[in-house]
Residue, then its C-alpha position, 0 to 999 in steps of 0.5 A: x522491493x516491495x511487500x505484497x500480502x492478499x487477503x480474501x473475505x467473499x468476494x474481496x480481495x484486499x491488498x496490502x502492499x509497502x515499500x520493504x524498509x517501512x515494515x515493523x515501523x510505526x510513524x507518528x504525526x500529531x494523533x495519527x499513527x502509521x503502524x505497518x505491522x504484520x498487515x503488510x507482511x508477505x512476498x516481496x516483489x520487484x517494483x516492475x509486478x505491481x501493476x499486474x498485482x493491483x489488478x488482481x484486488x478490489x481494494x489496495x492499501x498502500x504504504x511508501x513512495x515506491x508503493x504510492x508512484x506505482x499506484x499514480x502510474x496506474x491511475x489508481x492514485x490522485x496524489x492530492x489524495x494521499x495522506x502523509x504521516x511523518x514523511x510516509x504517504x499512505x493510500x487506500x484504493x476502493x473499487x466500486 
């Protein structure tokens, strides 16, 4: 399962989405730190409604392998792209 959270500011609406058990987790990776913290808190949703729910944002971030392989079978994600802190990828996506 996944958590889903929208957030609107004007004319953005920004997604903030995790694979459910990373929540309340901070990883650490030399000086980067992962904090998914409340940011990401919000309904949680079966894997299959997030193509539908990207499509709905004009910018995404992302935490989790479950989040991330969605987000590549859309086209929204290059994989060579995505930053890995202590094992737990993470990605934003910017609509232009």
């Amino acid at each position: 399962m996944i958590s889903v959270r929208f957030y609107r500011s004007q004319n953005e609406m920004v997604l903030a989405a995790c694979d459910e058990e990373l929540l309340g987790r901070t990883f650490r990776d030399g000086k980067l730190k992962l904090e998914v913290g409340d940011f990401y808190r919000g309904e949680i949703v079966a894997e299959d409604a997030l193509p539908a729910i990207f499509a709905q944002a004009t910018n995404i971030n992302l935490v989790g392998k479950r989040c991330i392989d969605a987000a590549a079978a859309c086209g929204l994600v290059d994989r060579s792209r995505v930053l890995t802190v202590d094992g737990v990828p993470h990605a934003m996506v910017f609509y232009v």
